[in-house]
C-alpha positions as a LaTeX table, in Angstrom:
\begin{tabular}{lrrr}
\hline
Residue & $x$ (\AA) & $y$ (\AA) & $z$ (\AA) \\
\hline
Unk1 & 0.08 & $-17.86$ & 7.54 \\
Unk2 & $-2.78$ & $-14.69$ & 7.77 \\
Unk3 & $-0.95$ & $-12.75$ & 5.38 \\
Unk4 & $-1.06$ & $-16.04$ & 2.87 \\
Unk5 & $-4.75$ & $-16.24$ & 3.70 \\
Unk6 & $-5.59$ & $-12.88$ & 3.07 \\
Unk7 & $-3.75$ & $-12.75$ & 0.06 \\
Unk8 & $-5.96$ & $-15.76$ & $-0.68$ \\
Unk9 & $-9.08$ & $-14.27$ & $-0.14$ \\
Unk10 & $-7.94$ & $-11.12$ & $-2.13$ \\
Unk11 & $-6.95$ & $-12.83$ & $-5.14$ \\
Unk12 & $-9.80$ & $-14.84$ & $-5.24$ \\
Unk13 & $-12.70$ & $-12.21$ & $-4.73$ \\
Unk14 & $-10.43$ & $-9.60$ & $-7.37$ \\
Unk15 & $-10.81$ & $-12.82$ & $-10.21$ \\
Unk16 & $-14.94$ & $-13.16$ & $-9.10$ \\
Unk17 & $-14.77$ & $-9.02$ & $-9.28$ \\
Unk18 & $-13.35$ & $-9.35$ & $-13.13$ \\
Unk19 & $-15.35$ & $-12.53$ & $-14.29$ \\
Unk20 & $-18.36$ & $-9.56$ & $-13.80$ \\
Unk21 & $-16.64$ & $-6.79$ & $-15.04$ \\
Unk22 & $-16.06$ & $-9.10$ & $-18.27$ \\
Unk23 & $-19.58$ & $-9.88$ & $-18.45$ \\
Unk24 & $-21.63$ & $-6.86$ & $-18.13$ \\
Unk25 & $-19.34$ & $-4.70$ & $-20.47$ \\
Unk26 & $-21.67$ & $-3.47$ & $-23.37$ \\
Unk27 & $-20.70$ & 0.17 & $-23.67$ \\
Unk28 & $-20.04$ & 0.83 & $-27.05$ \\
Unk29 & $-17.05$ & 3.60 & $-26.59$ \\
Unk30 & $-15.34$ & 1.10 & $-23.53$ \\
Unk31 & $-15.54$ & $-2.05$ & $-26.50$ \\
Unk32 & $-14.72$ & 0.66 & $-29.39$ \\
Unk33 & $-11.50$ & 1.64 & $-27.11$ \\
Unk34 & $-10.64$ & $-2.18$ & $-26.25$ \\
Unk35 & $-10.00$ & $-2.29$ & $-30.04$ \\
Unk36 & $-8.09$ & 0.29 & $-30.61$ \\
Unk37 & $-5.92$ & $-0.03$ & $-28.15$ \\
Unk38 & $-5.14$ & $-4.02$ & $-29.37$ \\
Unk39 & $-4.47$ & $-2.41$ & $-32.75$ \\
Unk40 & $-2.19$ & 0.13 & $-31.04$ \\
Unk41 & $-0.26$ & $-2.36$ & $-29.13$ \\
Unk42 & 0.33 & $-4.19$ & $-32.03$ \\
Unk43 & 1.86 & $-1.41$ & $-33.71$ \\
Unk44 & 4.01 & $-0.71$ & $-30.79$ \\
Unk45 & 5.37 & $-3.91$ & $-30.66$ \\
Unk46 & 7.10 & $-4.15$ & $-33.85$ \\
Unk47 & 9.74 & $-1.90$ & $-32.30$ \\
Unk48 & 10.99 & $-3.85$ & $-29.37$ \\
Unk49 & 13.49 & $-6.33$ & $-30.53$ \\
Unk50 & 16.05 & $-6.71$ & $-28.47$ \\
Unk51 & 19.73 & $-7.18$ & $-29.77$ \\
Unk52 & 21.08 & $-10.57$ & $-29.27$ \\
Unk53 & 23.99 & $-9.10$ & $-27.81$ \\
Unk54 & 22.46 & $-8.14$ & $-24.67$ \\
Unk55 & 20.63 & $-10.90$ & $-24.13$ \\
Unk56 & 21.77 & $-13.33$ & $-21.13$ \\
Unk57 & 22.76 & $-16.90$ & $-22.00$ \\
Unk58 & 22.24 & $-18.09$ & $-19.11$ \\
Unk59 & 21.67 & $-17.27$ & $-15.85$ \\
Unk60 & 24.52 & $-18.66$ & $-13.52$ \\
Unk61 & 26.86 & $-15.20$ & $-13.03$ \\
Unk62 & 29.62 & $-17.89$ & $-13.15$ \\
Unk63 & 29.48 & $-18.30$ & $-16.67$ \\
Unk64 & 28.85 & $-14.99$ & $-18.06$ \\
Unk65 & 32.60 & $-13.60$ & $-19.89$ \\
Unk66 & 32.26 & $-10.14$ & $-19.14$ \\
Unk67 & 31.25 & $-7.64$ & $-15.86$ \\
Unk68 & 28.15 & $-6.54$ & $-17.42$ \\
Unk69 & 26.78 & $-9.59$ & $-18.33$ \\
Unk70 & 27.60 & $-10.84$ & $-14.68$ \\
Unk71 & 26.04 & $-7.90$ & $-12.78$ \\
Unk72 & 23.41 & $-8.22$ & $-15.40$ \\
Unk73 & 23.11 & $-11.91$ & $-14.11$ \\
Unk74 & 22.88 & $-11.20$ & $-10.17$ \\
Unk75 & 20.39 & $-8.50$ & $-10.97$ \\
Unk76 & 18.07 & $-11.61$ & $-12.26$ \\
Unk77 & 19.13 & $-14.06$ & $-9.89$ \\
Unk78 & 18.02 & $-11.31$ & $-7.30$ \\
Unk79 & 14.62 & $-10.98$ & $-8.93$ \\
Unk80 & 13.90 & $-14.86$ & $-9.50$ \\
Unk81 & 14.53 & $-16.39$ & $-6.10$ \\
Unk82 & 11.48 & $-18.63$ & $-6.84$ \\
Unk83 & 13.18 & $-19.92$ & $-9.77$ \\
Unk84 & 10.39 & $-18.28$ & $-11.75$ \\
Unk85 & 9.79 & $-15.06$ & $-12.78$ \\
Unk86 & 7.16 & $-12.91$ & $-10.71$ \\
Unk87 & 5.78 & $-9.85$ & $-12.26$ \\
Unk88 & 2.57 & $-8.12$ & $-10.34$ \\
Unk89 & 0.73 & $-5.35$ & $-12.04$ \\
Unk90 & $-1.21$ & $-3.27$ & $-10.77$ \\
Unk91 & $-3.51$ & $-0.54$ & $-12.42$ \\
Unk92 & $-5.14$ & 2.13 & $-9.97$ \\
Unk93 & $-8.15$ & 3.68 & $-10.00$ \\
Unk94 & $-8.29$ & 5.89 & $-13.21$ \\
Unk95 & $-11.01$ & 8.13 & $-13.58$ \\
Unk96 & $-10.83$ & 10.86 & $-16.79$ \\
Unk97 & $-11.70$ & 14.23 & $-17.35$ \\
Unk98 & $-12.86$ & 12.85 & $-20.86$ \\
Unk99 & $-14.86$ & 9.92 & $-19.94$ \\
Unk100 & $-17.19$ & 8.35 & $-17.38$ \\
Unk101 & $-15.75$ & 5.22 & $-17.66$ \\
Unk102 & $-12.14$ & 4.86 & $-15.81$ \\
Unk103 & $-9.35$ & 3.78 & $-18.28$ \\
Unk104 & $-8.05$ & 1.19 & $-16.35$ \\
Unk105 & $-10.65$ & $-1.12$ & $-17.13$ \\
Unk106 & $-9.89$ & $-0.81$ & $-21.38$ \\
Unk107 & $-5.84$ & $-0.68$ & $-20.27$ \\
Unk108 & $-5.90$ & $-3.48$ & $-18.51$ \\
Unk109 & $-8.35$ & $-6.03$ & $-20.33$ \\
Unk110 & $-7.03$ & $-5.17$ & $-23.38$ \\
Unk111 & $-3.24$ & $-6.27$ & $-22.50$ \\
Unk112 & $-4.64$ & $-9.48$ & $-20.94$ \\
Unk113 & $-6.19$ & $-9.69$ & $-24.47$ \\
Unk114 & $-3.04$ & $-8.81$ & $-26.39$ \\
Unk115 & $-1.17$ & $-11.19$ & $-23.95$ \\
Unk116 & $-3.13$ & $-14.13$ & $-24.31$ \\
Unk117 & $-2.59$ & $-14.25$ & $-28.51$ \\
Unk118 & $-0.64$ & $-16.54$ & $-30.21$ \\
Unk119 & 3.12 & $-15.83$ & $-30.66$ \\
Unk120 & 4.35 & $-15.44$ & $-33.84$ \\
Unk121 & 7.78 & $-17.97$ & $-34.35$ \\
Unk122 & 9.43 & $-15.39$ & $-36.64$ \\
Unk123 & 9.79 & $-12.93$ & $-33.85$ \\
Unk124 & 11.47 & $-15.06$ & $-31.24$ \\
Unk125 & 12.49 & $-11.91$ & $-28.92$ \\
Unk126 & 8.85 & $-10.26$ & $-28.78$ \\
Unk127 & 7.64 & $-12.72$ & $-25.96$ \\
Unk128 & 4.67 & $-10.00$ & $-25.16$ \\
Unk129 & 2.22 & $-13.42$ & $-26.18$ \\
Unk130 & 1.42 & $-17.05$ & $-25.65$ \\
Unk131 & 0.17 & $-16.33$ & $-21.89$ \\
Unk132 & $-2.49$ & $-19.06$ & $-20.64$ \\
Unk133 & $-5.16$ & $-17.35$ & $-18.61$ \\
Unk134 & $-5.70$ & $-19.24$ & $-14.95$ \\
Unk135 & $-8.99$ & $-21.39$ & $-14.75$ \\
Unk136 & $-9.54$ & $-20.20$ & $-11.16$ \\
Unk137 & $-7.63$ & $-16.51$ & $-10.83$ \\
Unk138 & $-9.09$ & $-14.36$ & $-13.91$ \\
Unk139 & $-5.94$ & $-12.25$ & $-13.02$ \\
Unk140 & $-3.54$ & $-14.48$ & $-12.85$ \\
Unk141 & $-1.47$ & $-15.43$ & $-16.75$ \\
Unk142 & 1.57 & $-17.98$ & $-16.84$ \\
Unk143 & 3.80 & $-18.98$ & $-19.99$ \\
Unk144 & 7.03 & $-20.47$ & $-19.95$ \\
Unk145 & 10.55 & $-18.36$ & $-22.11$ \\
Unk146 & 13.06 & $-20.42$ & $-23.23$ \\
Unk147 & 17.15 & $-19.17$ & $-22.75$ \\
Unk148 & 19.68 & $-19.38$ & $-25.37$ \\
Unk149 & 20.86 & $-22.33$ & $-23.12$ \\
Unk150 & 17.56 & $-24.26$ & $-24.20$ \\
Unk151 & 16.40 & $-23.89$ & $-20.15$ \\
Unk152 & 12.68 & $-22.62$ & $-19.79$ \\
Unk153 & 11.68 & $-20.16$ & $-17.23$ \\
Unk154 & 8.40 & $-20.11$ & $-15.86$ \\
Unk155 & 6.28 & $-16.39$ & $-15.76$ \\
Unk156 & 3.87 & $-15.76$ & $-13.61$ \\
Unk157 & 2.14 & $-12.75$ & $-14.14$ \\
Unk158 & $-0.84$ & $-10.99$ & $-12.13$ \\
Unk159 & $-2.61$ & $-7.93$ & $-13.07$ \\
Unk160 & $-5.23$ & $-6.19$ & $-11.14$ \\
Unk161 & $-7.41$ & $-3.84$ & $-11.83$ \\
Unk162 & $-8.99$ & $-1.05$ & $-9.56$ \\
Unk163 & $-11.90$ & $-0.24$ & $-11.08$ \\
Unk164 & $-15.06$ & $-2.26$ & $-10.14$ \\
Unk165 & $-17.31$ & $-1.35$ & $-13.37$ \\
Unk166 & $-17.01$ & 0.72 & $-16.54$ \\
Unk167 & $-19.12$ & 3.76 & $-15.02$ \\
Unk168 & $-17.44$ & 5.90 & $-12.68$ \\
Unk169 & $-20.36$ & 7.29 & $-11.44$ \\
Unk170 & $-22.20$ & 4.00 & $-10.48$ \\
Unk171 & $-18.42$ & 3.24 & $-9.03$ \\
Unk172 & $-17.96$ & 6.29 & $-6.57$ \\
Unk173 & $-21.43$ & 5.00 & $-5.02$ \\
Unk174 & $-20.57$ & 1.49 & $-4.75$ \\
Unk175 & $-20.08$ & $-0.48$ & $-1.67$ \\
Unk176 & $-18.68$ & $-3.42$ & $-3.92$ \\
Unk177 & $-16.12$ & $-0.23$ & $-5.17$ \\
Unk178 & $-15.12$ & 0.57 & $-2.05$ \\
Unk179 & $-14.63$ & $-3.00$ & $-1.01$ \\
Unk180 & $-12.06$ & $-3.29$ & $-4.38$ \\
Unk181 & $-10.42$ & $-0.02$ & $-3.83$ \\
Unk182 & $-9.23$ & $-1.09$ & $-0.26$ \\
Unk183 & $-8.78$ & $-4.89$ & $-1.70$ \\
Unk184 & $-6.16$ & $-3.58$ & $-3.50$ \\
Unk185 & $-5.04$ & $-1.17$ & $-1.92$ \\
Unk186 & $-3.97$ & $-3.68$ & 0.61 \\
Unk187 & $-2.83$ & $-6.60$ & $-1.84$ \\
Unk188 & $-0.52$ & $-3.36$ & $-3.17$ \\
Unk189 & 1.16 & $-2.99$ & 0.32 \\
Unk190 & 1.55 & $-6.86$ & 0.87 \\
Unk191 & 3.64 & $-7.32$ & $-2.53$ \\
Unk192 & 6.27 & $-4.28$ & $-2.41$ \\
Unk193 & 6.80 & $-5.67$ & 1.16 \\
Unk194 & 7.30 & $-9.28$ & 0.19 \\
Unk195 & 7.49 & $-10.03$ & $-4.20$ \\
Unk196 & 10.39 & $-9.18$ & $-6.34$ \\
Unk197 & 8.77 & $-7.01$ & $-9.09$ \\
Unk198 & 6.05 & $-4.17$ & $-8.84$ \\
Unk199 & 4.64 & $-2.49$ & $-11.13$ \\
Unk200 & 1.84 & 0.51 & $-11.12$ \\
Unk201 & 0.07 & 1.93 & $-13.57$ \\
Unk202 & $-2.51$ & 4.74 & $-12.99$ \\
Unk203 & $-2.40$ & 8.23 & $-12.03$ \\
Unk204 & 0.31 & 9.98 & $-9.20$ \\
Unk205 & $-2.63$ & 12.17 & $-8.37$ \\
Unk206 & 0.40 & 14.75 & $-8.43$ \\
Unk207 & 2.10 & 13.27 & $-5.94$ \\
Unk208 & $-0.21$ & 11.58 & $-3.87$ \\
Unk209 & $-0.71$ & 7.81 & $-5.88$ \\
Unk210 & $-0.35$ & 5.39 & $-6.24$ \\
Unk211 & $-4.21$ & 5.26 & $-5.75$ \\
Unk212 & $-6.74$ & 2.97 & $-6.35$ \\
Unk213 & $-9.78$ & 4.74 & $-5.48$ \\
Unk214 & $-11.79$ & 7.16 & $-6.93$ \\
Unk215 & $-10.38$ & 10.82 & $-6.86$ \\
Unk216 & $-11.18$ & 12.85 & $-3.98$ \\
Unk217 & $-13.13$ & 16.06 & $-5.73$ \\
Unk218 & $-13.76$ & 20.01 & $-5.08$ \\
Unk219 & $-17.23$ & 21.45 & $-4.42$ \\
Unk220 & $-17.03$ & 21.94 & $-8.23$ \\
Unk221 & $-16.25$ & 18.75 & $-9.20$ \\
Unk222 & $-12.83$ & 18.40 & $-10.36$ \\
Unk223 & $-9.79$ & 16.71 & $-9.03$ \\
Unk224 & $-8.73$ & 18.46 & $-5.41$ \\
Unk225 & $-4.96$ & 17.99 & $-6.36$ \\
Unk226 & $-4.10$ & 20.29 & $-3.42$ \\
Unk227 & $-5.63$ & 17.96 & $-1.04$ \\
Unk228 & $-3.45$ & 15.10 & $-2.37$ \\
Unk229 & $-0.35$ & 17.26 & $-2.51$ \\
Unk230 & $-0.67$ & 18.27 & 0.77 \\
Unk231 & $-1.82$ & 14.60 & 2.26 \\
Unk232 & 0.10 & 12.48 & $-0.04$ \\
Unk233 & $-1.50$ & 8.95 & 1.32 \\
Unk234 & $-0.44$ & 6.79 & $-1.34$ \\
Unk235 & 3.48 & 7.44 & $-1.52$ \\
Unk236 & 3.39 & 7.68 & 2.45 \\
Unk237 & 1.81 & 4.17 & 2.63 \\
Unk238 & 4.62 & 2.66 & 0.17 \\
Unk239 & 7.50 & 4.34 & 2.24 \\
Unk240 & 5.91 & 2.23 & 5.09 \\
Unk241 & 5.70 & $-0.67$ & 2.92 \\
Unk242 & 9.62 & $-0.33$ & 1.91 \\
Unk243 & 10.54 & $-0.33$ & 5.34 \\
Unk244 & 9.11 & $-3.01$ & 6.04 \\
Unk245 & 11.10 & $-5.16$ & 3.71 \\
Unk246 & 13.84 & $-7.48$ & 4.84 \\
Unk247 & 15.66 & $-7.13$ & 1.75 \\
Unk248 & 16.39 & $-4.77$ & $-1.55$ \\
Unk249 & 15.94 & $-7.13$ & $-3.52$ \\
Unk250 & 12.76 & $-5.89$ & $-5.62$ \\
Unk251 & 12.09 & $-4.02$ & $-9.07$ \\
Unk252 & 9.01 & $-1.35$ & $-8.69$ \\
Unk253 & 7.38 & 0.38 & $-11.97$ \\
Unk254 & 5.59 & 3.59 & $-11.56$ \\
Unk255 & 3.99 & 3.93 & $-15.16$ \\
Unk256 & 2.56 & 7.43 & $-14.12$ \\
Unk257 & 2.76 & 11.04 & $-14.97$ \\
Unk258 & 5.89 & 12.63 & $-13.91$ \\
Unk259 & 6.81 & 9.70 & $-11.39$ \\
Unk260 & 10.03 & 10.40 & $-11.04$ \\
Unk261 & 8.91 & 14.15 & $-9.48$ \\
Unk262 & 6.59 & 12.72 & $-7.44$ \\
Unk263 & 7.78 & 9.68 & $-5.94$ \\
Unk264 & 11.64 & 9.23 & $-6.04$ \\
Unk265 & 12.80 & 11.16 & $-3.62$ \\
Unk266 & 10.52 & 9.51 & $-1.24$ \\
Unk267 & 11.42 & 5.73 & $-2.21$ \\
Unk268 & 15.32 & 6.67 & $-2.44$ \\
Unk269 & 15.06 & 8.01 & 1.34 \\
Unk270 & 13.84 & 4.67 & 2.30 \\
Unk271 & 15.21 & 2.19 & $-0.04$ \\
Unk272 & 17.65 & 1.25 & $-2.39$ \\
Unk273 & 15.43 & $-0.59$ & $-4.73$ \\
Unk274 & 15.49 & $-0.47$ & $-8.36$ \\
Unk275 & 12.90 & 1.04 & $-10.39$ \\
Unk276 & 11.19 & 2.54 & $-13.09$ \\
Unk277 & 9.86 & 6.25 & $-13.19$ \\
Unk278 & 8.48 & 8.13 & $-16.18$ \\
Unk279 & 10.10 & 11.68 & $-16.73$ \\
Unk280 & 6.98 & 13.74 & $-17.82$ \\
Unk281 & 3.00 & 14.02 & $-18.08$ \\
Unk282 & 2.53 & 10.38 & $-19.38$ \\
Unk283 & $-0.11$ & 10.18 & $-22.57$ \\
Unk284 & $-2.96$ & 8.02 & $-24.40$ \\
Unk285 & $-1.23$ & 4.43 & $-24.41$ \\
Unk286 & 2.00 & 5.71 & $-23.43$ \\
Unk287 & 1.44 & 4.05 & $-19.40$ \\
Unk288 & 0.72 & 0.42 & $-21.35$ \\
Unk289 & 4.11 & 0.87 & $-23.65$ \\
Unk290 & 6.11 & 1.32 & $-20.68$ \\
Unk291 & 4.68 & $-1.74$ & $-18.85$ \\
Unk292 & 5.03 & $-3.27$ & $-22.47$ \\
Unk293 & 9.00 & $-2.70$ & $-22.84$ \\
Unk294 & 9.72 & $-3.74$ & $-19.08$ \\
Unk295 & 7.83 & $-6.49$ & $-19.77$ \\
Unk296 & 9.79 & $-7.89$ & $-22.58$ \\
Unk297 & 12.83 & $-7.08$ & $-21.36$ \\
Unk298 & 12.48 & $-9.25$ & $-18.51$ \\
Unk299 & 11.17 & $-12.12$ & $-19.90$ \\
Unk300 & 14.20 & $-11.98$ & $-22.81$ \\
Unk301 & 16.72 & $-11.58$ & $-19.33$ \\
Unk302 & 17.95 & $-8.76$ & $-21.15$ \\
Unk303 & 21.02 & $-6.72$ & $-19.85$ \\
Unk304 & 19.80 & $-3.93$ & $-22.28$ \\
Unk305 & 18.33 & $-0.75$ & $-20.69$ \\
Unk306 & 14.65 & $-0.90$ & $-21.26$ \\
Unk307 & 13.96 & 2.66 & $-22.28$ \\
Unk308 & 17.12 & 3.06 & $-24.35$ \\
Unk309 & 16.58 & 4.21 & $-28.01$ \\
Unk310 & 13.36 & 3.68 & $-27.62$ \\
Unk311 & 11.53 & 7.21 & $-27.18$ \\
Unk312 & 9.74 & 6.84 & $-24.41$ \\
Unk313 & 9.45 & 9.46 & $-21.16$ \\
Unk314 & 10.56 & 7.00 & $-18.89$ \\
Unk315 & 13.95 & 5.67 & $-17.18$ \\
Unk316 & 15.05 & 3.36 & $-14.88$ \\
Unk317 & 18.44 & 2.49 & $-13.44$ \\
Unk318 & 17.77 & $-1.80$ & $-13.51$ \\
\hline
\end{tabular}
């Protein structure tokens, strides 16, 4: 019953947090970005249709005519003990070397943007639309999918963000920062040890991520990767979290560079989960594609790998 309260009190202070963030946005480059990336996604999208062929029917293993479609069906039924479809995302804290404002804040309210449009009927398969944003969670989106079967499947999807304001500076001397970094931080831990699908988007802070705080710096200013390599707080935390679960039943996303280096090994050790793991430095709007294709290949049920054909630097073995 504390953990549901906390989680409470976490959710609720996060969607106060954005209704803010929203708000007091007037930078000219963060709202220049914000459009570009919505023109970006759109372009992006018109290469993820999904062949009918590996698209589930229905759900019920039991009346799937081949192995793969069956396996393909437990995998969901797995995922979807709710009888809905989860999906948490979260972005970390992501400061740039090009910027004073950190990028999660343009990633992330720009895909709530690009979420929330219309669907088009003509494209039946590209379900990345039609979300209704929560009156009382400003994180929290829900739309229903309809199966080939005519059922409907509830989504629930959360997204957090990290970053309390669009200035980094201002941020790393924030009390209300601090307060969000270790909100999440915790809310983080709490779902890998009890939801069904994870996802993280941000930086691997070269092996120690996933973070959602401001990078720890040199005298000089710049990023004190040897400090995280050698610490590692962020990966060590989730192996704690893993073990902690009383199943394997869950789906993680690590939409960050070189992932799989940095974080594999670690979660393999621990825990037979599936997952997601990009396969090099990750670029511009690369991190938002890859949530992007996972996305819609969930909410289509498709048996299909995500990343197949579809030249991007990640994998994943769900």
């Amino acid at each position: 019953m504390l953990k549901l309260v906390l989680i409470f009190f976490m959710i609720a202070n996060m969607a106060f947090a954005d209704s803010i963030l929203k708000k007091t946005i007037t930078d000219p480059e963060v709202l220049q970005t914000i459009a570009t990336y919505l023109t970006d996604f759109k372009n992006f999208e018109k290469g993820l249709l999904i062949p009918e062929a590996c698209r589930l029917t229905t759900l019920d293993p039991a009346n799937q005519v081949d192995e793969k479609s069956k396996k393909c069906a437990e995998k969901y039924q797995k995922l979807m003990k709710t009888g809905n479809l989860d999906i948490n995302i979260f972005f970390g804290y992501e400061d740039s070397e090009f910027t004073n404002f950190p990028v999660d804040v343009t990633e992330r309210l720009s895909l709530i943007e690009f979420l929330t449009r219309p669907c088009d009927p003509n494209k039946a398969n590209v379900k990345l639309c039609g979300f209704i944003r929560g009156e009382d969670d400003a994180e929290f989106l829900h739309r229903y999918v309809t199966m080939p079967d005519g059922s409907q499947k509830r989504v629930n999807l959360h997204i957090y963000g990290a970053s309390m304001g669009t200035d980094d500076t201002s941020n790393r001397d924030s009390i209300y920062q601090k307060i969000q970094s270790g909100r999440l931080t915790a809310l983080y831990s709490l779902m890998v040890q009890h939801q069904n699908i994870v996802f993280y988007a941000g930086h691997s802070r070269d092996g120690g991520g996933p973070d959602f705080t401001p990078a720890v710096k040199t005298a000089n200013g710049e990023v004190d990767y040897a400090w995280y390599r050698k610490n590692r707080p962020g990966v060590k935390r989730l192996v704690e979290d893993l073990k902690k679960r009383t199943d394997q039943d869950l789906l993680l996303g690590f939409f960050s560079c070189d992932s799989k280096k940095n974080f594999k090994k670690d979660i393999k050790k621990v825990s037979s989960a599936k997952a997601a793991f990009s396969t090099r430095i990750v670029e511009g709007n690369e991190t938002t594609y890859g949530l992007m294709t996972m996305m819609n290949n969930l909410m289509n049920f498709s048996c299909e790998n995500a990343f197949a054909k579809k030249n991007q630097p990640f994998v994943t073995d769900f």
